[in-house]
Structure formats: structure tokens, C-alpha cells
N, C-alpha and C positions, 0 to 999 in steps of 0.2 A: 886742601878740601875747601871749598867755597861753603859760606853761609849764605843761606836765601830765604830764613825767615827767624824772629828771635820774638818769643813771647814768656809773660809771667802766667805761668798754670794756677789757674783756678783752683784744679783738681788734687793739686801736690803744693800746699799750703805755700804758694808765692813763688817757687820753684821754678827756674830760666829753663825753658825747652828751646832745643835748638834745630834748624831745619837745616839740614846739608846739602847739597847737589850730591845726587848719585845715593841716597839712600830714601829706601823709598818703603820699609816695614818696620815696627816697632824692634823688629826682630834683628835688625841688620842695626838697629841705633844703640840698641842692648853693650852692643863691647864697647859702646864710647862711655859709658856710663861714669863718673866719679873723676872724669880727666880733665885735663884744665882747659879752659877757652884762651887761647891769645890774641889779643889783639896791639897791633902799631899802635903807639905813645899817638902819634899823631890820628888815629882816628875812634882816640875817649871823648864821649862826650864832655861836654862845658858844667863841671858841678856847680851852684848856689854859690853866692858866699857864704862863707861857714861852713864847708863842707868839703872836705878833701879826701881822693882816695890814701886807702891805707897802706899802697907802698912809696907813695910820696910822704908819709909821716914816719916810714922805717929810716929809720939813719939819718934824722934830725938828731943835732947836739938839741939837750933843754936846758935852759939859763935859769935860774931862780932868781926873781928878783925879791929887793928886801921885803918884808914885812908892810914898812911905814917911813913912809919918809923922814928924814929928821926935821925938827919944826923948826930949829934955826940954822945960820947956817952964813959966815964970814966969806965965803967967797962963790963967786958964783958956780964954779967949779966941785964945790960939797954941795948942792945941793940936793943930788942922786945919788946916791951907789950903784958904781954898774952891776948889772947880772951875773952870779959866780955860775959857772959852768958845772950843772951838775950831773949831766951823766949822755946816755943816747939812746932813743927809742929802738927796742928791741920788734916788739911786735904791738898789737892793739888786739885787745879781748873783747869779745862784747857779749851782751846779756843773753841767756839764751832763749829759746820759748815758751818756756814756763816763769823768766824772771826778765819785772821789767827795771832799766837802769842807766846809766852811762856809761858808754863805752870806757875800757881802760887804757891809759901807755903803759907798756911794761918797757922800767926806763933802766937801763942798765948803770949803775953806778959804784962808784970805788968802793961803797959799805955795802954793793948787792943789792939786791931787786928792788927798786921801790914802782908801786901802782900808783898812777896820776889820772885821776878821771876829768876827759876832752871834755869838759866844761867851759864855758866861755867866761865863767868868774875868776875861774882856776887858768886855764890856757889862756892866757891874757891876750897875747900875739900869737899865730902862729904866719910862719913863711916857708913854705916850700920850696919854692926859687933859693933863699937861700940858706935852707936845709938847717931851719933854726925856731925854736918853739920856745915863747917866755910862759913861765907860770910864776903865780902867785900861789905859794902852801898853804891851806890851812893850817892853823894850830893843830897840831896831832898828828897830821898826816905822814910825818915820817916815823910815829912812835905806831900807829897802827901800822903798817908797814914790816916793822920789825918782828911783832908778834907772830 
């Protein structure tokens, strides 16, 4: 079924209404209601930087990187810690209409669900391409988590 027009409703608070070829009454658009739109990889638009859709953030591995760097450091080789692999983006939560927030990863890992909110302090890097997302933890963030 062809699209031949695509707008955000006013009416239905931000809400994509969709114009089909060959349906031509509210009545007849009624049974598509709730169902999903597809479109070809190849024809999403260009996001911002900073901005990624969310099934390009599902099934990223996320790397934790340390804390703090060490302040000295004998060879050049210690001078980092590489990133321990800490688990894989299961899905992304986000705030709802009555609460404003940052979106969440719900990041699956060996001790179980941890939430990491797509913050640009916190998600230090991300890469899509290659299907790979660094965070920096706050202090607590895995003990709030737990609870």
C-alpha cells in the first residue's frame, strides 16, 4: 500500500496520521489503526548528531569505562583502562506524558537489568555502525539499580 501523505496531528496530541493510496474515509483507515509503519533502512531520514533511532541502539554491547583515570603511570601502555564489557541494550524507555526525563537503556547484564540514562555525560560515545556504546557510571548507579 503506497503512502502519499505523512503529517503530526495537531488534533491527537503530536500523533503521525498517515495518507494511503486507495483509502479515502476515516472509516476505511479505522482497521489500520495501532499497526506499524515500515519503512526501507534506506529511506530514514538523516538524524542530528546526538540522536539515534532506537533500533539502532538495541543490541549494542555497552563498555563501562573506569571511573578516573590513574594519575601516574610507568608506561605508556597503563595509561587507560580499557572498557569492561558490561552487558547489551535490550530496549530504550522513555518518559511519558505526564513525566519529563531522559530516556532510559535497559541494558541486560550478567547481575540483571541495569537502567542507564542516554545522557551525553553518562553515554560518553556512542557508535551504531559499530554496534558499541561507552558509559561513564555515576557513583550509585548500579546500587540504585538493584533496589
Amino acid at each position: 500500500m503506497a503512502l502519499e501523505t505523512c503529517w503530526l496531528s495537531q488534533n491527537h496530541r503530536g500523533q503521525a496520521v498517515f495518507h494511503f493510496a486507495g483509502i479515502s474515509s476515516i472509516s476505511e483507515a479505522e482497521k489500520f489503526r495501532g499497526l506499524d509503519v515500515l519503512l526501507p533502512f534506506e529511506q530514514r531520514v538523516t538524524l542530528p548528531a546526538g540522536q539515534f533511532f532506537v533500533s539502532d541502539l538495541i543490541g549494542c554491547s555497552v563498555f563501562e569505562n573506569p571511573a578516573a583515570p590513574p594519575k601516574m603511570s610507568s608506561s605508556p601502555c597503563s595509561l587507560t583502562e580499557a572498557p569492561v564489557l558490561l552487558g547489551t541494550v535490550r530496549d530504550v524507555q522513555f518518559p511519558g506524558e505526564e513525566i519529563s526525563g531522559t530516556p532510559l537503556l535497559e541494558v541486560d547484564t550478567s547481575g540483571g537489568e541495569v537502567l542507564i540514562p542516554l545522557a551525553v555525560d553518562i553515554c560518553i560515545k556512542i557508535d551504531p555502525k559499530e554496534r558499541r556504546i561507552e558509559v561513564l557510571l555515576p557513583e550509585g548507579l548500579r546500587d540504585l539499580n538493584s533496589e
